[in-house]
C-alpha positions as CSV (number, residue, x, y, z in Angstrom):
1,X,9.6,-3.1,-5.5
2,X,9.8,-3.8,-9.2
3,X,12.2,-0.6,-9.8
4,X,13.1,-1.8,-13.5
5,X,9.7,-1.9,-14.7
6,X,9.0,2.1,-12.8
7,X,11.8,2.8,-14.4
8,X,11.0,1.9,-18.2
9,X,7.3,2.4,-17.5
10,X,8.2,6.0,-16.3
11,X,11.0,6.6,-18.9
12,X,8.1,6.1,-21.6
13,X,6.0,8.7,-20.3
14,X,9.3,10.8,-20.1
15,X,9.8,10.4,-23.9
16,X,6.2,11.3,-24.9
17,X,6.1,14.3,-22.5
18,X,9.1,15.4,-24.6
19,X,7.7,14.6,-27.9
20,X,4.6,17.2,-27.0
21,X,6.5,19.8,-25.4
22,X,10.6,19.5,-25.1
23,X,12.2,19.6,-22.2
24,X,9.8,22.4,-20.2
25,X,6.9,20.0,-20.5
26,X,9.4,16.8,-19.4
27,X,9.6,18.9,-16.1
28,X,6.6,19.4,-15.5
29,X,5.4,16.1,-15.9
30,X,8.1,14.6,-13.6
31,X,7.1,17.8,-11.0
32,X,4.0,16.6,-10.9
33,X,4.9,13.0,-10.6
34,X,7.3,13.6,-7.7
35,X,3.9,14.7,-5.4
36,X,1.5,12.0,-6.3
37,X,1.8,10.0,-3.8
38,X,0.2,12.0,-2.0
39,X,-3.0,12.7,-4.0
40,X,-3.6,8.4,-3.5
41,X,-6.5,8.1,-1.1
42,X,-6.2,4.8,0.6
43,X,-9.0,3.5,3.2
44,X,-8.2,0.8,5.9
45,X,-10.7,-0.8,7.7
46,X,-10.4,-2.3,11.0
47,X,-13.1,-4.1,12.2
48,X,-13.3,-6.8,15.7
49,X,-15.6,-7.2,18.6
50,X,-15.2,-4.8,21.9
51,X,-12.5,-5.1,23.7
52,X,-9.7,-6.4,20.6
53,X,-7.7,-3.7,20.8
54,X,-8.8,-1.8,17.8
55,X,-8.0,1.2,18.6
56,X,-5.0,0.5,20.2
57,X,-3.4,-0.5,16.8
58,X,-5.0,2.4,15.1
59,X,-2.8,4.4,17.0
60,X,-0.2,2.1,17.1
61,X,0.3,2.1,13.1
62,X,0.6,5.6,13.6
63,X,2.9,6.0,15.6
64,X,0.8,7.4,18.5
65,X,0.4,6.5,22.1
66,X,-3.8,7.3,23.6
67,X,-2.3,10.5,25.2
68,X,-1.7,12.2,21.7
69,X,-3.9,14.3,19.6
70,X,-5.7,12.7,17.4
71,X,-5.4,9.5,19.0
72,X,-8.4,7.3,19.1
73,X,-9.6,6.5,22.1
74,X,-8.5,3.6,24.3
75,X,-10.5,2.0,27.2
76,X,-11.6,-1.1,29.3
77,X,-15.2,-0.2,28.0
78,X,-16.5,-0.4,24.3
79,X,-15.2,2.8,22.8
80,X,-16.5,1.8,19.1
81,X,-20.2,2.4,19.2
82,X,-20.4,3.9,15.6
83,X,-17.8,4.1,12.7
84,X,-14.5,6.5,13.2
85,X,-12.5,7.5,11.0
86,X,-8.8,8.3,12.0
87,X,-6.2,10.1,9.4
88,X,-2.5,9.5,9.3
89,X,-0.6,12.3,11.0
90,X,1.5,12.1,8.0
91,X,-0.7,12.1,5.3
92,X,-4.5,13.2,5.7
93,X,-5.5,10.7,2.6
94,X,-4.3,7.7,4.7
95,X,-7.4,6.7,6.9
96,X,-7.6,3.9,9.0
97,X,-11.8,3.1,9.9
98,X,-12.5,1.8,13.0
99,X,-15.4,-0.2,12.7
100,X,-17.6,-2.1,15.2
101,X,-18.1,-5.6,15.5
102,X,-20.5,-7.6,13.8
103,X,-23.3,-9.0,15.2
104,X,-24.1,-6.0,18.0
105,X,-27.5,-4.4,18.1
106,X,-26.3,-1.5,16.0
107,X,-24.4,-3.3,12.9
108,X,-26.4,-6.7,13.3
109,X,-24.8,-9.7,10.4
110,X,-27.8,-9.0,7.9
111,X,-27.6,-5.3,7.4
112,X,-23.1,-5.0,8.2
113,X,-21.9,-4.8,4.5
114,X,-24.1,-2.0,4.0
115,X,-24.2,-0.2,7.2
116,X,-20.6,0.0,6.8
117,X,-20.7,0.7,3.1
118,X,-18.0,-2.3,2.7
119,X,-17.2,-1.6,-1.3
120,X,-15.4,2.0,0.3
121,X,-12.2,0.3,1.8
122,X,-9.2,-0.9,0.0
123,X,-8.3,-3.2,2.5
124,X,-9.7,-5.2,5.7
125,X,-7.9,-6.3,8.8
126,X,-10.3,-8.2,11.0
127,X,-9.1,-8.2,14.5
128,X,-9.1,-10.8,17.7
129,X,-8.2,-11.4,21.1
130,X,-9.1,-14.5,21.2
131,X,-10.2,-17.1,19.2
132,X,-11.8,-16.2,15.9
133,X,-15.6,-16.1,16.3
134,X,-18.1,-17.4,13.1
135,X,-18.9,-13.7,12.8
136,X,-15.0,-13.2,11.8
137,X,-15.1,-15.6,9.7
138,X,-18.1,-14.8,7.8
139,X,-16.8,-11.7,7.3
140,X,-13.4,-12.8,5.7
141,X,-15.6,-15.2,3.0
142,X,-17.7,-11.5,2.4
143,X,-14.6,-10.0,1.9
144,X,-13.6,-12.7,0.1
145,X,-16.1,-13.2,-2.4
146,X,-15.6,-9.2,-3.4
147,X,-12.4,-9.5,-4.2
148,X,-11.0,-7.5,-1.5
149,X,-7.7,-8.3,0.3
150,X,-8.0,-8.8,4.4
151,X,-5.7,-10.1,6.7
152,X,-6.8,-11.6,10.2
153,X,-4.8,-10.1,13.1
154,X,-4.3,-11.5,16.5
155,X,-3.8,-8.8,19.5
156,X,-2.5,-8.9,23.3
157,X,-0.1,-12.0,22.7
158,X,2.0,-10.4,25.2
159,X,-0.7,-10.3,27.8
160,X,-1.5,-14.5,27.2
161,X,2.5,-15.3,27.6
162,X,2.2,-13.0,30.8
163,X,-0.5,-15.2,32.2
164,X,1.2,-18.8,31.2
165,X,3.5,-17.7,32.9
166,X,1.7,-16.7,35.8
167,X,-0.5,-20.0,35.6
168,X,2.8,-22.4,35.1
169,X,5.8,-20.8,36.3
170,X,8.2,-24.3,36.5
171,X,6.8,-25.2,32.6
172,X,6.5,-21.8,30.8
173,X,7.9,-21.1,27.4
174,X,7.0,-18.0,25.6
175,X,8.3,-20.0,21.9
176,X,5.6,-22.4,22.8
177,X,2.8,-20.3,23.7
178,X,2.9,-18.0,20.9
179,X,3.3,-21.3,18.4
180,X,-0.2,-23.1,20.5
181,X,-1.9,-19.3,19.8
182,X,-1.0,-19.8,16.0
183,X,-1.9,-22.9,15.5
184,X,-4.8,-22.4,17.2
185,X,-6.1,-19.6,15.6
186,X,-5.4,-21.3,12.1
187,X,-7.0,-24.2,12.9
188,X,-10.1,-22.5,13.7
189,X,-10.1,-20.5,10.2
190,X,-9.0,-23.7,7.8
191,X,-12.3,-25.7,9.8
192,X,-14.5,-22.4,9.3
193,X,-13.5,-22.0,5.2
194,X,-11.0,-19.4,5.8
195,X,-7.4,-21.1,4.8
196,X,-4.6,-19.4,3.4
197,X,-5.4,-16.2,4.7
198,X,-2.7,-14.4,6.4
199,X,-2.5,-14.4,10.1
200,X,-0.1,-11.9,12.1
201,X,-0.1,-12.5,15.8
202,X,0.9,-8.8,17.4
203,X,1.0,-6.8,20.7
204,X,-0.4,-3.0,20.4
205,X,2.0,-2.1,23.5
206,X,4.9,-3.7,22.2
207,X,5.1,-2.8,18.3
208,X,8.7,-4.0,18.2
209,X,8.0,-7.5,19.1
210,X,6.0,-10.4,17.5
211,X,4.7,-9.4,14.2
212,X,3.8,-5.9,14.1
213,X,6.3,-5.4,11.5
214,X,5.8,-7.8,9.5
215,X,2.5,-7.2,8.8
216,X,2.9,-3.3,7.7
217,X,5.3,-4.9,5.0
218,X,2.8,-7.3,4.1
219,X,0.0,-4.6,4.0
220,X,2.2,-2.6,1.5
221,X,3.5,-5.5,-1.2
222,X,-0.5,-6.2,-1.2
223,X,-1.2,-2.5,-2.3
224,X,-1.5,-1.5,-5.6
225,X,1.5,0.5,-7.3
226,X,0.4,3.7,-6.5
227,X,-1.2,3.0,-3.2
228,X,2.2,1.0,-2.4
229,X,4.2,4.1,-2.7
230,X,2.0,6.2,-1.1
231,X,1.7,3.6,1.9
232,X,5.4,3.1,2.1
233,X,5.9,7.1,2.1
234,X,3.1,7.9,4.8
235,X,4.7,5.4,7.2
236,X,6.8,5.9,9.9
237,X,10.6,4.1,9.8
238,X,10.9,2.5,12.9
239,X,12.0,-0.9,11.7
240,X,14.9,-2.0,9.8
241,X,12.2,-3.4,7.2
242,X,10.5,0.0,6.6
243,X,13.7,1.8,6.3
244,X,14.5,-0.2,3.6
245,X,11.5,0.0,1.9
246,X,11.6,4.0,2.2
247,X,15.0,3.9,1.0
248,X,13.8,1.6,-1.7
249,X,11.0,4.5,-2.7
250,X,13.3,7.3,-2.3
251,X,15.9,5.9,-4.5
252,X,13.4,4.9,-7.7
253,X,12.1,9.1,-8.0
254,X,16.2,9.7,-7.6
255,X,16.7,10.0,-11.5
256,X,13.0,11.9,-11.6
257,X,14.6,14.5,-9.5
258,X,17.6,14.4,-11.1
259,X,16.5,15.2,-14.4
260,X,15.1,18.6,-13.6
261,X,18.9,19.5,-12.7
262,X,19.9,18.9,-16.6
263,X,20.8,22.3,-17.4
264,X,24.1,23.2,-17.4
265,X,27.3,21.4,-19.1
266,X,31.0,22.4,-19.2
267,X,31.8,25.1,-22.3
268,X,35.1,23.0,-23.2
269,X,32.9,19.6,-23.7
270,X,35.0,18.1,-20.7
271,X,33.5,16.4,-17.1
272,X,32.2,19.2,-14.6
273,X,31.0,18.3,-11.2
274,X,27.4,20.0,-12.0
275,X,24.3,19.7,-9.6
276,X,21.4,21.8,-8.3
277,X,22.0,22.4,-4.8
278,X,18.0,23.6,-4.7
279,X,16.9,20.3,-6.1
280,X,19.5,17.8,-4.0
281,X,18.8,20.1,-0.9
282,X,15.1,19.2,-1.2
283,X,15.5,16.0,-1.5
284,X,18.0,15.7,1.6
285,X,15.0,17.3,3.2
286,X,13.0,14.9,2.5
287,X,14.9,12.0,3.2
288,X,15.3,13.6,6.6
289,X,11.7,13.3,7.3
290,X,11.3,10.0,5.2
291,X,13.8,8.4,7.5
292,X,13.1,9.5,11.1
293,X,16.1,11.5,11.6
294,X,14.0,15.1,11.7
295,X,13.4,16.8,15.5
296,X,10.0,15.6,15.3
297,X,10.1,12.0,14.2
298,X,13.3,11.6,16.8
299,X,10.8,12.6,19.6
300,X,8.1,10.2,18.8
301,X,9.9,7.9,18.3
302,X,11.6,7.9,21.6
303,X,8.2,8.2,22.8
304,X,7.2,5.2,21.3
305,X,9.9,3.3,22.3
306,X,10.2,4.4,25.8
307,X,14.3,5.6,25.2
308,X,16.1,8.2,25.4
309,X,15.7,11.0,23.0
310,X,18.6,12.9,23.7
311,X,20.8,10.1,23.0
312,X,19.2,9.3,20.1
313,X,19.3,12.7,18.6
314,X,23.3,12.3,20.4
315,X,23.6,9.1,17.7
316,X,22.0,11.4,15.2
317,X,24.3,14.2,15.3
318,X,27.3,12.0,15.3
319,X,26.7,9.8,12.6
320,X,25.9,12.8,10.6
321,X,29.3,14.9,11.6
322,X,28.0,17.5,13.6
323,X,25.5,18.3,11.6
324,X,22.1,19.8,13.0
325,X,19.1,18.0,12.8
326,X,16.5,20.3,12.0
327,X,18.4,22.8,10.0
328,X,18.5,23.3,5.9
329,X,19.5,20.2,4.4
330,X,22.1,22.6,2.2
331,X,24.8,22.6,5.2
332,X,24.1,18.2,4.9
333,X,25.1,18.5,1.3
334,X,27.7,20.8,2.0
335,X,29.3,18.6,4.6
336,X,29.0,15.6,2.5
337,X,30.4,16.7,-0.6
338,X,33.1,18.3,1.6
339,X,33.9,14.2,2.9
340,X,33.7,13.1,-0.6
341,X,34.5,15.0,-3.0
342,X,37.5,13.2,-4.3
343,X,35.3,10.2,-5.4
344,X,32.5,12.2,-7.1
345,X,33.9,13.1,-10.3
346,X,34.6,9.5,-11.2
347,X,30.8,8.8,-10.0
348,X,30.0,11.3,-12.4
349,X,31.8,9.8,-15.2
350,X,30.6,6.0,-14.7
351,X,26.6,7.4,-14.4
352,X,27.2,9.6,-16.9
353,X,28.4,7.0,-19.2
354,X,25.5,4.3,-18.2
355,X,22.8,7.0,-18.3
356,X,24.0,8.4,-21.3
357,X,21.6,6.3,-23.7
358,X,18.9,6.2,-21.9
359,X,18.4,10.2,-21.6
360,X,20.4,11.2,-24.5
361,X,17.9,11.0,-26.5
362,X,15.6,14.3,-24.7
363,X,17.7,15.3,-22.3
364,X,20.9,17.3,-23.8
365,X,22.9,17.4,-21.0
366,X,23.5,13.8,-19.3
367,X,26.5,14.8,-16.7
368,X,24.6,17.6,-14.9
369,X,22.3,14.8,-14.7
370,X,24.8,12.3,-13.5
371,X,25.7,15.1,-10.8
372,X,22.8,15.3,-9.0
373,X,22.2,11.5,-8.9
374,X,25.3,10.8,-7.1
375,X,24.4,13.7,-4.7
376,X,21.0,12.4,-3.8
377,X,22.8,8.3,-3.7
378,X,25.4,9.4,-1.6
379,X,23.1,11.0,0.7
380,X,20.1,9.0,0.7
381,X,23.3,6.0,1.7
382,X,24.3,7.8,4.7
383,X,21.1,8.9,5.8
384,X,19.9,5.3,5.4
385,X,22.9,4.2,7.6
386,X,22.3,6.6,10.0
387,X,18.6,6.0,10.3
388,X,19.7,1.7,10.9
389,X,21.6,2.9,13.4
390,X,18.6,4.6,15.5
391,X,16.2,1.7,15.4
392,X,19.2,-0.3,16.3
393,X,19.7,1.9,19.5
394,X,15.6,2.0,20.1
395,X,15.6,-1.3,20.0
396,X,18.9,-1.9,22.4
397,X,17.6,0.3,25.3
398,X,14.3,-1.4,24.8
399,X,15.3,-4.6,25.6
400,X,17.2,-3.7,28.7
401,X,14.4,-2.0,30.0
402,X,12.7,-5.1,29.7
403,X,15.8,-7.1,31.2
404,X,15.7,-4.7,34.1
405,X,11.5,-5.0,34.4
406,X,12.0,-9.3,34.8
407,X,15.1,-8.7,37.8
């Protein structure tokens, strides 16, 4: 993310919020700033023949297995007879459209763009099992020629290795047979007029391996700014890609939050280690959730991953020093600060120093600013390590489960 241009883009609208109403109208410009990613609608469609796996990577982005609530439904049969519409369970204005086919009785080729009202969705992912059919690729030059972005997606890789390898046991190499799928697939798309077009090749029951991650980031850098953010914060982190991203988002509305804490300074002029434990307790909050280290998230994630959530709430609680997941993020802040509390007031000083100019000019009182942004970086840093050190865990026990599976 472009975190220089937020920052002087943002820093303008700082300095004319000021202008028109001091420091109370500043705040409540960046309060209702810090929330507006969630006001961003963004509409996903995801559109294949019967049978793809649609709606196992509707739930899949989501971080839900068919068993959960609001899951959409999964079967042998075709389950997508009319449009669905399925909201993320972390943000209700994240909605990901399962739409049929085309070329069924019901959404036939001449009549799809409008029975699916195709100008509604920011964003298309036209999904396969197989090869790509003409239909698909009709589609993508639609899509195309509206200036719409759409990625092709290829499902159940795991399910062809399985059968190579069932079919040639002596010869089988999974490298090889997911390279033949690729070039396969983009073959088919540069002959039918659909080159340089992304192409992700993923497994719904195995979301850690192949591509699935790859193409979430790819889905987010192709979002506009607003959507981007909102995308990156409705996510779940399960990857060591969208951790950084989150981290990435967290850390550029930092100084936003921080701001709001400019309030107090020392009588005597000197260096005071000043912060609003309301405001960096929030946040720590936050980053909780944002991260995957919450009660919640833990359990789905172990869920997902098919580990086991006591030791990963075990890795949780030790990383973080005995700390509770779950409760207040004030005892988080308390602990930290007790840990490093030598270091902060030179933080202070050096971001006190660099920030100085920049919010000098409409914010009074740069060090209680400082404060609070060394709080919020020191946490965010050891919530971010903490959170690596999960989806390095998940990731461990997954592969020996597979290990164990193959002997």
């Amino acid at each position: 993310m472009d975190t220089d241009y937020d920052f002087q883009s943002d820093l303008e609208e700082l300095k004319n919020a000021f202008e028109s109403g001091g420091v109370d109208e500043c705040r409540s410009m960046l309060e209702r700033k810090r929330n507006e990613w969630k006001s961003i609608e963004i509409n996903v469609a995801v559109t294949g023949n019967c049978g793809v796996g649609k709606s196992s990577f509707i739930n899949a982005i989501r971080g839900l297995t068919a068993d959960d609530k609001g899951a959409a439904e999964v079967g042998v049969t075709e389950t997508t007879k009319e449009i669905r519409i399925y909201t993320h369970p972390c943000n209700p204005l994240l909605k990901f459209w399962d739409l049929p086919g085309v070329g069924t009785d019901r959404f036939p080729r001449e009549t799809y763009l409008a029975d699916i009202d195709v100008d509604r969705y920011d964003f298309f992912l036209l999904i396969t099992a197989g090869s790509f059919t003409e239909n698909d690729t009709w589609l993508g030059k639609e899509i195309r020629g509206r200036n719409k972005k759409y990625f092709f997606v290829r499902t159940k890789v795991a399910i062809d290795i399985s059968n190579n390898n069932e079919a040639h046991p002596k010869t089988h190499n999974e490298e090889t047979v997911v390279k033949d799928i690729r070039e396969s697939a983009e073959q088919h798309l540069r002959t039918n007029g659909c080159e340089n077009v992304p192409v992700f090749l993923i497994d719904n029951c195995q979301s850690k391996k192949f591509e699935f991650d790859q193409l979430e980031r790819r889905l987010v850098e192709d979002l506009p700014k607003l959507q981007k953010s909102a995308l990156i914060m409705s996510l779940q982190a399960t990857s060591e890609k969208m951790i950084r991203l989150k981290v990435a988002e967290l850390h550029s509305r930092m100084w936003k939050r921080a701001i709001s804490s400019a309030s107090e300074v020392a009588d005597d002029g000197a260096v005071a280690l000043v912060f609003e434990i309301g405001i960096v307790t929030e946040e720590a909050d936050l980053y909780l959730r944002q991260l995957g280290l919450d009660e919640a998230s833990l359990s789905r994630y172990a869920k997902l991953m098919s580990c086991d959530y006591r030791q990963l709430k075990s890795t949780v609680d030790y990383s973080l020093r005995s700390v509770e997941i779950g409760v207040s993020g004030a005892k988080m802040v308390e602990m930290l600060f007790k840990v490093t509390a030598p270091f902060v007031k030179a933080a202070v000083l050096e971001e006190g120093s660099s920030l100085k100019s920049k919010i000098g000019q409409f914010i009074a009182v740069p060090l209680s600013f400082a404060g609070t942004y060394c709080a919020l970086k020191m946490i965010l840093k050891k919530m971010e390590s903490v959170a690596l050190e999960v989806v390095k865990y998940a990731a461990e026990s997954a592969n020996d489960t597979e290990l164990s599976d193959d002997n």
